[in-house]
N, C-alpha and C positions, 0 to 999 in steps of 0.2 A: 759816445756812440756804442760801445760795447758794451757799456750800463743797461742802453735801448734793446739793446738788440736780444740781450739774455732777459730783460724783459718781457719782451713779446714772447721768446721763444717759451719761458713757463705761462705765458697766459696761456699759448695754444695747447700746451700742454694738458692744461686745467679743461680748458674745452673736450678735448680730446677723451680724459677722462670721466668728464661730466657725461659726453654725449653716450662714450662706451656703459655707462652706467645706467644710464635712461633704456638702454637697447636690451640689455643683460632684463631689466624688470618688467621691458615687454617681454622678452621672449620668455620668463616666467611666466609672467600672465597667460600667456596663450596656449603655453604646457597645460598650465592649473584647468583655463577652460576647457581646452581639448577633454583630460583626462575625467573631468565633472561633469561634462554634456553628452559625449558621444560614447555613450554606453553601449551600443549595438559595436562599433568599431573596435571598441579594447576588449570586447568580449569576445569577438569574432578572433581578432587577433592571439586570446589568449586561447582559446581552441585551437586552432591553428598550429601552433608551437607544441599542444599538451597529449591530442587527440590521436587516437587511430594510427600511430606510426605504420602500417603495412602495407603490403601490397593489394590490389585493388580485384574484388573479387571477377574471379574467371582469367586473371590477367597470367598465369601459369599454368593453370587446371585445367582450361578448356569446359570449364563448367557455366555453360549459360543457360539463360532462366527458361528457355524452352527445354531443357534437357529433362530426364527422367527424377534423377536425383535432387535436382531444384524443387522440383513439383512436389518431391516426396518430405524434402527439408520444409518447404513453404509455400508452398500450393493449400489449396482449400481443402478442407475434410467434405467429401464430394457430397455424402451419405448427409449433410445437413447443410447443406446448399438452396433449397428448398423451403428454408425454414428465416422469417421474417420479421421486423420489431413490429409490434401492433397493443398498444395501448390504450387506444382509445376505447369508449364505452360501445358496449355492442349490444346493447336496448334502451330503454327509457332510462334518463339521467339527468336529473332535475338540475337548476342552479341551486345557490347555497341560496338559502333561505334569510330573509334581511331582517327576520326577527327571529333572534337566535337562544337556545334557552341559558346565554349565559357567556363567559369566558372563561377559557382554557387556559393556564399561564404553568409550564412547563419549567421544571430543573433537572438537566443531561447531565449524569456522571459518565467517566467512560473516555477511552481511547478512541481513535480515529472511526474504526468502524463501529464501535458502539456507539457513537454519537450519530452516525449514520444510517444504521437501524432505526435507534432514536427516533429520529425527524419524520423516518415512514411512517412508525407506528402510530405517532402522538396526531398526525394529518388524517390519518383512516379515522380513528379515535374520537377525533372532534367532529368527524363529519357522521357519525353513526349517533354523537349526541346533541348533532344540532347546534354546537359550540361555534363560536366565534376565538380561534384560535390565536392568543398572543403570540410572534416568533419568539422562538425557544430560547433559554439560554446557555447556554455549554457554560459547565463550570470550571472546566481547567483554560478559559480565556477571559475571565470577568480580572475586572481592573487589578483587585487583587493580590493577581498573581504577577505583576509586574510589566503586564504589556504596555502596548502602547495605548496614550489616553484616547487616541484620535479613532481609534475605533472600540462598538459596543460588542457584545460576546457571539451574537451571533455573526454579526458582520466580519468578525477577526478570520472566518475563515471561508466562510458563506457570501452569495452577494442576495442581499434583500428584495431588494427590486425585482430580480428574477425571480425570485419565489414566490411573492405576492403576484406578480403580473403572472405564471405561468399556473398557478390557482385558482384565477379569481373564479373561474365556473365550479369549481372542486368544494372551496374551503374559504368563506370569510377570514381573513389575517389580517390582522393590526400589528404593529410596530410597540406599542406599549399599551397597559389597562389604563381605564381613565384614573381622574388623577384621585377621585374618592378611594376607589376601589386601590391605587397604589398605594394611599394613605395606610389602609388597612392591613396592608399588605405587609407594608414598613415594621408595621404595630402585632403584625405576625396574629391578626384577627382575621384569616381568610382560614376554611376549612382546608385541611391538606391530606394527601394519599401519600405515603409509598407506595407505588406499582408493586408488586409481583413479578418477576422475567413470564411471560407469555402467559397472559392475562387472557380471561375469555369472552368476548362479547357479554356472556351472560354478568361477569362480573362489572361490567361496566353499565349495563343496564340497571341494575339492582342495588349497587352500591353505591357507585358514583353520580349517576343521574337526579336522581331526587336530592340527591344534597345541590347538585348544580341550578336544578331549579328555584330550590329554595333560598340559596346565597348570591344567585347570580354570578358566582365567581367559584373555582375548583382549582388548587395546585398540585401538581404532578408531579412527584421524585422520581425519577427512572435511573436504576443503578446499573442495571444488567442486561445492556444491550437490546434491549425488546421490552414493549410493553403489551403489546398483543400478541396473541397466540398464529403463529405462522401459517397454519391450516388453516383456512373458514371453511366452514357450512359454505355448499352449491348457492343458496338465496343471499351471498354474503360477496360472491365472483368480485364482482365491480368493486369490492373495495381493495381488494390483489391489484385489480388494473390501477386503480388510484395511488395504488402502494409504487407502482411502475413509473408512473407519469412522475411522482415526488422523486426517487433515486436517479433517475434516466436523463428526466429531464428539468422539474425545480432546480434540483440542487445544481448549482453551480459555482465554483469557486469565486472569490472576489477578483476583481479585475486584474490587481498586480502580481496573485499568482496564478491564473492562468495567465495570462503573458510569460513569465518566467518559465512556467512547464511546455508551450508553447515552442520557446526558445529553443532551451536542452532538448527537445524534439525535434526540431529542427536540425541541432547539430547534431544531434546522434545518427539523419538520416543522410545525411551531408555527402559523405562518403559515397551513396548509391547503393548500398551494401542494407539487407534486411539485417532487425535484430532481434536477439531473444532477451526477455526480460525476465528473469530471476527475483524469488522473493522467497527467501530466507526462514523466515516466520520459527524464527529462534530466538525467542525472548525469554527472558528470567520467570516471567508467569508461567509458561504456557510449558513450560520443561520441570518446572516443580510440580506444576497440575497432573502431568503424566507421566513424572517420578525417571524422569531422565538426565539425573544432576550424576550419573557413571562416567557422562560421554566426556565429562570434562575430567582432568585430575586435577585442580591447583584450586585454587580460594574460590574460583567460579563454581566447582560441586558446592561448599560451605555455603554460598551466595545462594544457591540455587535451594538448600536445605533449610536453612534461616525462612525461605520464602512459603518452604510446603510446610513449615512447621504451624506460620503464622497464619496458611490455610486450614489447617485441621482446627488449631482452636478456634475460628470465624465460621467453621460447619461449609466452605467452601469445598474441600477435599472430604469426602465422606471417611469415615473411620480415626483411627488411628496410626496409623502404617506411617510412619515417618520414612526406613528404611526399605524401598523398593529395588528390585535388583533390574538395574538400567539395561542390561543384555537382552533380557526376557522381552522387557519391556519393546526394546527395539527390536527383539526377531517379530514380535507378535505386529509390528507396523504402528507402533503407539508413542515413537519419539519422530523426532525430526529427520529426515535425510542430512546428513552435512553437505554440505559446498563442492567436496571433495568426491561424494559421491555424483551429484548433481553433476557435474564434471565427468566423471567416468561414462555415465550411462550417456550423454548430451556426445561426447565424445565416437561411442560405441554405435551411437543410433548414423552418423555420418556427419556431425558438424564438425568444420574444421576448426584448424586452430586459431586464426585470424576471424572467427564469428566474434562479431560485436554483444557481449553479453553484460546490461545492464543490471547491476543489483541494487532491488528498491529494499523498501525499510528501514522506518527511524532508528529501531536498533536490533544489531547483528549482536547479539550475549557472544562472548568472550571476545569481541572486539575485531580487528582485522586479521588477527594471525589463523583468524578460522578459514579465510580468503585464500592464502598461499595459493593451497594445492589446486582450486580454481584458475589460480592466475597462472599458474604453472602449464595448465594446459590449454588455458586461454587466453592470447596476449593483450586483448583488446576488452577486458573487463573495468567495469565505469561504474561510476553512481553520479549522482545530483551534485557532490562537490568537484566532481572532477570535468564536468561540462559549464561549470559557473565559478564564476569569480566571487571572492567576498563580499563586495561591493553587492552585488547584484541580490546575495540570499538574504543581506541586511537590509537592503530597501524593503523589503517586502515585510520587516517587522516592522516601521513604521517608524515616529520618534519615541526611545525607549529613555524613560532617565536613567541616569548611572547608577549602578549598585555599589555600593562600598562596602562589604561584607568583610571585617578583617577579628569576625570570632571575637567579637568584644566579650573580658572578661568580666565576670560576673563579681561585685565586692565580697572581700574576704566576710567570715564568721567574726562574731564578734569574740568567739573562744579562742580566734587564731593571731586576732590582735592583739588579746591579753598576754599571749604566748609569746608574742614577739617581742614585744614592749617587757615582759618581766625578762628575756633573753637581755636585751639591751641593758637593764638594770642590774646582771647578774653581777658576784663578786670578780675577782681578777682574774684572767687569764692564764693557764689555757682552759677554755671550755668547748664543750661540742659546736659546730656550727649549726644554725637549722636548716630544715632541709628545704633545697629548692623552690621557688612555686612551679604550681603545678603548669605543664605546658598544653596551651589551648589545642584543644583539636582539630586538625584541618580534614574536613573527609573530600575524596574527589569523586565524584560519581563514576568518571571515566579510566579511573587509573586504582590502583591499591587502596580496597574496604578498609580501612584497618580498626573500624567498629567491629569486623568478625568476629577477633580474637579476643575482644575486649565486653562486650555485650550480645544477650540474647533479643535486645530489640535493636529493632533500624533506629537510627536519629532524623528527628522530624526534618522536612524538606526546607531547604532555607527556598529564600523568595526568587534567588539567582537559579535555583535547581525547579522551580514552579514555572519560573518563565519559560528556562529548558522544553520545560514539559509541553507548552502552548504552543514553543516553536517547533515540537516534534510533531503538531498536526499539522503546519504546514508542510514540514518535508513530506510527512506521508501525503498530503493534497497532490505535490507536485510527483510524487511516485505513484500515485491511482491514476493520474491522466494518460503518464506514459507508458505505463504496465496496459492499460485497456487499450491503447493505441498501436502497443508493439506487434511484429508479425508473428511469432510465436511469444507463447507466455508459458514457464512450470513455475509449480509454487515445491518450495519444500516442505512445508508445513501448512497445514488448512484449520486447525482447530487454534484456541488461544487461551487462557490462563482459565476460564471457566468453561472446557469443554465445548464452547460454541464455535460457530464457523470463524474464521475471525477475516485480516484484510483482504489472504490472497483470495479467500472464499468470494468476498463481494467482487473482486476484478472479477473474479472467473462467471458470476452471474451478468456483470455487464457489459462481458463481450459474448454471453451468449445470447444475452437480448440485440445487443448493438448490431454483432456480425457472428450469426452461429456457427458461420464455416471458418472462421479464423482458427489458426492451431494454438488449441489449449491443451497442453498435455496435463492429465489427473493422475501417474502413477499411483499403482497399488506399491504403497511403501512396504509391506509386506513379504512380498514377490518381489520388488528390486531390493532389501537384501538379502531374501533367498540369494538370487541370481549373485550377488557381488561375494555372498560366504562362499560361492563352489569356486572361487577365483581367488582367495585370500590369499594365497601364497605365491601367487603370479597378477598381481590384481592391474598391472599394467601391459599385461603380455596375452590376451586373450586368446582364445582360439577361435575358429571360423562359426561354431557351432552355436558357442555364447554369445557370440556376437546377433546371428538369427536372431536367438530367443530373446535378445534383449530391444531390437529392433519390431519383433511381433507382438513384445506387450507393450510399449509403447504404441503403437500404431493401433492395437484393439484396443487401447486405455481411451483415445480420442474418443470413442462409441460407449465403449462401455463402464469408462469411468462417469459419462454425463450421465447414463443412464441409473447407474450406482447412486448420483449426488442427489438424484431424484428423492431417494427414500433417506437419505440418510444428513445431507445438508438443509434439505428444503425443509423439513421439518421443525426444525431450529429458527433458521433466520428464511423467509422467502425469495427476500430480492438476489440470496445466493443462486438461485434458482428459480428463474423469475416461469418456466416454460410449466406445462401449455398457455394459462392463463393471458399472458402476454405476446405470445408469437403466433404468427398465423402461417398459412402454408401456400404457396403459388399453384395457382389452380389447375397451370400447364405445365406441370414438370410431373416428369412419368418415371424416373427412378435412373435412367439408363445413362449411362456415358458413352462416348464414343465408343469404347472398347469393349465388346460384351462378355470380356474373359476377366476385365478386371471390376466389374460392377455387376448386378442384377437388381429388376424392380422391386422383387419378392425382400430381398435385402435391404432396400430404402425404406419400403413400407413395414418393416419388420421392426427398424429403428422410427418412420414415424411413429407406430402402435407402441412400442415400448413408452415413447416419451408421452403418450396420449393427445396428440394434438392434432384435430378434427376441423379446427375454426379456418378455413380460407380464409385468402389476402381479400379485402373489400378492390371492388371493381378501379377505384381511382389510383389504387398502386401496379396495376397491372401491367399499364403500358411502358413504367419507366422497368419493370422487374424482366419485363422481354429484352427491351434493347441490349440489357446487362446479360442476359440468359445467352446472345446471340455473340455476344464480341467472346466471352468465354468458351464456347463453343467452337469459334475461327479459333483459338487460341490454343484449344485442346488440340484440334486439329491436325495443328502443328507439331505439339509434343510427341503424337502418338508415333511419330515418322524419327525422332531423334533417338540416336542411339549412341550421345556420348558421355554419358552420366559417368563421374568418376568415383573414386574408389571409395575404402571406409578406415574409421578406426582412426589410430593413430600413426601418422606418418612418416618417411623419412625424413623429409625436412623438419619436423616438430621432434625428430629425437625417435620415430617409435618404426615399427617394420610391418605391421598387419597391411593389407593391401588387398583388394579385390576387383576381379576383371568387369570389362565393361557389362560383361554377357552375366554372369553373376549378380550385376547391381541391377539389372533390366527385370532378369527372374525374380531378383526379393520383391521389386517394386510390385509387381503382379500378383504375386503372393501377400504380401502386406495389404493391397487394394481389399485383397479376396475377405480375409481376417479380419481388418477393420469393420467390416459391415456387417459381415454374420451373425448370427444373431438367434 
C-alpha cells in the first residue's frame, strides 16, 4: 500500500509539473504576441515612462493661452494673417498632351533637400518639353546601397501613387521606360546630360530638346540641388505654381513614414503644451563651406578641414584659402548659431524652461555634447529617437539583409611571403622576430576618425555606412513633417555645404505656403551675435535692456526676415520661398486688429507691397476664410482684456533671477506689436 500510494503521489507530481510547464509556454506565447502586435500600446507605454517629465503648462505661472505673453510666445504673426496657399492655375492650363516628344528618365544626387528641389525642377522641366516624365531615381536609395529589396528608389522615401494621381493634369508619369528603350539604357546607348545647378529654360529648349525629339528618350544627372533656374520669366508663372502643387502637395512620404511622423507628433502634442522645433543645420559640409571649422577645437576642426580641402580642389569652394579665421567668419553672420546660443536668445525672448524643444536633423557635427548647454536650459529637449522606440524606426526600413563587414584582409605580397618563409628557414637562433601583421582598420563614422591622423583622403564608404546614409533621408522625412507642423519653428543655420538654401530653408517655405501666420522665427545671425558679444562675460545674467533688444529683433525678424529671404533665398531654391506666386490674399481683411495702438493697415499693406502679392483668394475659399477670420476675432477679443502675462528670462526656479512685472510684459507686447509690422 505504501509502494501505491508514493506512486500515485509522483505521478500527480508529474502532472503538476507538466501542466505548470504548458502554462509557463502560454504565458510566453502571449508576452511574445503582445509585444509583436500591439505596437501603438508599447509605444505609448514607452513615452510614457521617457517623456516630458514636468509640470503642465500654466499649472504655476498662471500663464494661459488667452494671456498676452502666450499670444506673443505663439499666437499668429497678425501682419500675415491674410496671406493664403493657392496654387492652382490662374489662366488657361492645358492637360498634358498624350502625344509627348519623348521620355524624361531622371538620376537625383543629393541629400534630403536636394533631392527635393530635384523632383520640383525635373516636373516643370518635362512639362515645358512636352516629356513624358519617368519617376525619378534617387541615388543614395537604389538597391546598392544596401536597402531594403522590397522597395524601388523612388518609393524608398516617396509614395508613387500620390504623385502620379496628384499629376496627372500637370505631367504624364510612368513608373518605368518601356522595355526597348530600358534595353538601351542598360547598354548606356540613350543620350545623357549633366544638368548644370539652375539651368535656364533657354538651355533646355536649345540643348536638350532636339536631342529628345530625335532619340525619343533624354537622361538627366542632377547633382546640385536644382536643375532649373529659380527665377522664370512673368510668361513662364504657371510653371512656379507647378513647382507648388509638386513640393506641397505630390510629394508625399510613403505610408509607413508618415504614420511614424504622425506618431511622434502626436506625442509630442500629448502634453497639451505647444512646441518649438529647432534645426541645427551644423553639418560637416556646410561649416567647411563657410570656413567655420574654429568653432570646434578637437578632431572635428581636422574633420571639418579635410572637407574644405577636398572642396577647393573639386572647384566647390572658390580659391584657395584653406585657412579661414572662424571668428570673422561668425561676427560677419556666416557660421552657424550654436545650440547654446539658440538657447539663450529662445530663453531671453520668454520661453520658459519646461518648453518642449524638438531638435530635427540627421546630423548634429560634433555629436550630442553640442546639445548640453541646450539642455541645460531646456528640460524637455527631444528628437525622433527619443519619442520612438527601436522597433518602431526599423520597421520603416523594411527587410534589410545583414551586413557582416569585419575588414576582411587583403592577401599578403608575394615579397612578404618570400620574407617569411626565408625567416622560417633562417640559420639558429637567436634571431630577430618579424614584425607584426598589420592591424585592419576599423573607422566609426560616429565616434574617433582615426583616418585623420593617418591620411589626406577619406576612405571609401562601406555599404553599412551607404545604408546609413539612405536611412538618414528618412529621419530627415520624419523631421520635415514635424518641423512644418510645429507651433514655432527657428533654424540655426539656412544655407548647406554648397552655399544653397538647404533643409531648414525648405521647412520655412512650407509653412509659409501652408500657414503664413505661424511663427517662423529668421534671425539675423549677424545681430544675434552682436547682441550675445556685449554679454560675454555675464552671458547668463542679462540685464533688462538686452533683454528688450533681444526680444524686438526677434519679433521684427518674423516681418523682416521673410521679406529679406525674398531676395536672397528665393533666388536659389524657389519652393524656399514659394510667395507671391503661390499665395493669395483675403479680400476682406483691412489690416486692423482689435487694438489700434498695436496694429495699423498702412503697416499690413506695407508688408503685403513689400512681399508683392496682388492675386486675391478665388471666390470658393472665401466663405470657409470668414468663419476662421470670425472665431479669431471672438478670441482676440478676449486677450485684449487679459492682463496676466508672466514674467521673462531666466527664472528662479530654473536657477536664474531676471524677472519682469506684469505691467512691463503688457508694454513690450505693444511695443513688439508696433515693430514687427513697420516697415
Amino acid at each position: 500500500m505504501k509502494g501505491e500510494g508514493k506512486m500515485v503521489l509522483k505521478s500527480k507530481m508529474k502532472w503538476v509539473g507538466l501542466v505548470g510547464l504548458v502554462l509557463s509556454a502560454i504565458s510566453l506565447f502571449v508576452h511574445f504576441l503582445l509585444a509583436r502586435f500591439t505596437e501603438e500600446g508599447v509605444s505609448e507605454f514607452h513615452s510614457s515612462i521617457t517623456i516630458f517629465p514636468r509640470r503642465a503648462i500654466g499649472e504655476s505661472l498662471n500663464f494661459s493661452k488667452t494671456s498676452a505673453m502666450y499670444r506673443r510666445l505663439w499666437g499668429p504673426v497678425r501682419h500675415l494673417e491674410s496671406l493664403h496657399p493657392d496654387a492652382n492655375p490662374r489662366g488657361y492650363y492645358s492637360d498634358p498632351n498624350s502625344d509627348t516628344n519623348g521620355f524624361v528618365f531622371v538620376r537625383i544626387q543629393g541629400g534630403f533637400h536636394e533631392i527635393r528641389n530635384s523632383i520640383c525642377d525635373v516636373v516643370a522641366v518635362s512639362r515645358f518639353l512636352n516629356a513624358t516624365l519617368v519617376i525619378p531615381e534617387i541615388q543614395s536609395t537604389t538597391s546598392s546601397k544596401g536597402i531594403s529589396s522590397q522597395f524601388k528608389s523612388f518609393a524608398y522615401l516617396y509614395n508613387e501613387d500620390q504623385f502620379m494621381a496628384a499629376l496627372s493634369k500637370d505631367v504624364k508619369v510612368v513608373k518605368t521606360l518601356p522595355k526597348n528603350l530600358k534595353g538601351q539604357r542598360k547598354k548606356k546607348n540613350i543620350p545623357s546630360f549633366k544638368v548644370p545647378y539652375s539651368s535656364s529654360p533657354y538651355y533646355y529648349k536649345h540643348h536638350v530638346l532636339p536631342i529628345l525629339k530625335k532619340h525619343s528618350v533624354v537622361e538627366l544627372v542632377v547633382s546640385d540641388g536644382g536643375c532649373l533656374q529659380a527665377i522664370l520669366p512673368p510668361d513662364l508663372e504657371e510653371y512656379q505654381r507647378l513647382r507648388c502643387r509638386v513640393a506641397f502637395h505630390a510629394l508625399r512620404f510613403r505610408q509607413e513614414v508618415q504614420e511614424l511622423a504622425t506618431k511622434i507628433l502626436q506625442r509630442l502634442r500629448a502634453p497639451g503644451q505647444p512646441f518649438v522645433a529647432f534645426d541645427p543645420g551644423m553639418t560637416r559640409d556646410a561649416l567647411a563651406y563657410h570656413g567655420c571649422a574654429e568653432l570646434f577645437q578637437d578632431v572635428h576642426t581636422e574633420l571639418i578641414q579635410h572637407k574644405r580641402q577636398w572642396m577647393i580642389k573639386r572647384g566647390i569652394v572658390k580659391g584657395n584659402n584653406l585657412w579661414v579665421n572662424s571668428a570673422k567668419q561668425r561676427l560677419k553672420g556666416s557660421c552657424p548659431l550654436m545650440p547654446e546660443e539658440i538657447g539663450i536668445i529662445l530663453r531671453a525672448y520668454g520661453y520658459l524652461g519646461d518648453t518642449i524643444i524638438y531638435v530635427s536633423g540627421g546630423e548634429i557635427f560634433g555629436g550630442q555634447r553640442t546639445l548640453i548647454p541646450l539642455r541645460a536650459m531646456f528640460e524637455n529637449v527631444v528628437d525622433r529617437t527619443s519619442l520612438s522606440i527601436l522597433w518602431e524606426l526599423s520597421r520603416i526600413y523594411g527587410r534589410e539583409a545583414n551586413l557582416f563587414e569585419k575588414n576582411p584582409r587583403s592577401p599578403p605580397l608575394v615579397e612578404e611571403e618570400m620574407k617569411v618563409e626565408a625567416w622560417k628557414t633562417a640559420g639558429p637562433r637567436p634571431r630577430p622576430l618579424p614584425p607584426p601583421p598589420a592591424r585592419p582598420k576599423s573607422y566609426n563614422i560616429e565616434g574617433w576618425w582615426g583616418w585623420v591622423a593617418e591620411s589626406d583622403n577619406e576612405p571609401d564608404s562601406t555599404v553599412m555606412e551607404l545604408r546609413t546614409n539612405a536611412h538618414k533621408l528618412l529621419w530627415e522625412a520624419i523631421d520635415y513633417v514635424i518641423c512644418v507642423e510645429a507651433d514655432v519653428f527657428i533654424p540655426g543655420f539656412d544655407r548647406d555645404g554648397k552655399g544653397h538654401p538647404n533643409f531648414a530653408s525648405l521647412v520655412m517655405g512650407h509653412r509659409l505656403y501652408q500657414s503664413a501666420s505661424s511663427k517662423t522665427y529668421r534671425p539675423d545671425r549677424k545681430e544675434v551675435v552682436r547682441l550675445l558679444e556685449e554679454i560675454s562675460d555675464h552671458l547668463y545674467h542679462a540685464n533688462h535692456t538686452w533683454l528688450m533688444s533681444v526680444r524686438k529683433h526677434l519679433r521684427k525678424r518674423l516681418v523682416d526676415g521673410l521679406v529679406e529671404a525674398s531676395t536672397k533665398s528665393k533666388s536659389m531654391s524657389f519652393i524656399s520661398h514659394p510667395v507671391p506666386e503661390c499665395s493669395c490674399l483675403r479680400r476682406d481683411y483691412t489690416g486692423k486688429s482689435i487694438n489700434a495702438s498695436t496694429s495699423t493697415p498702412s503697416s499690413h499693406s506695407q508688408v503685403i507691397a513689400a512681399l508683392r502679392i496682388v492675386h486675391f483668394c478665388p471666390a470658393w475659399m472665401e466663405n470657409d476664410l470668414t468663419l476662421q477670420t470670425k472665431d479669431k476675432e471672438n478670441e482676440e477679443a478676449l486677450d485684449e482684456d487679459d492682463s496676466t502675462s508672466s514674467g521673462l528670462f531666466f527664472r528662479k526656479s530654473n536657477g536664474y533671477h531676471e524677472d519682469l512685472s506684469n505691467k512691463e510684459e503688457t508694454h513690450l507686447e505693444d511695443q513688439d506689436e508696433v515693430e514687427g509690422g513697420d516697415r
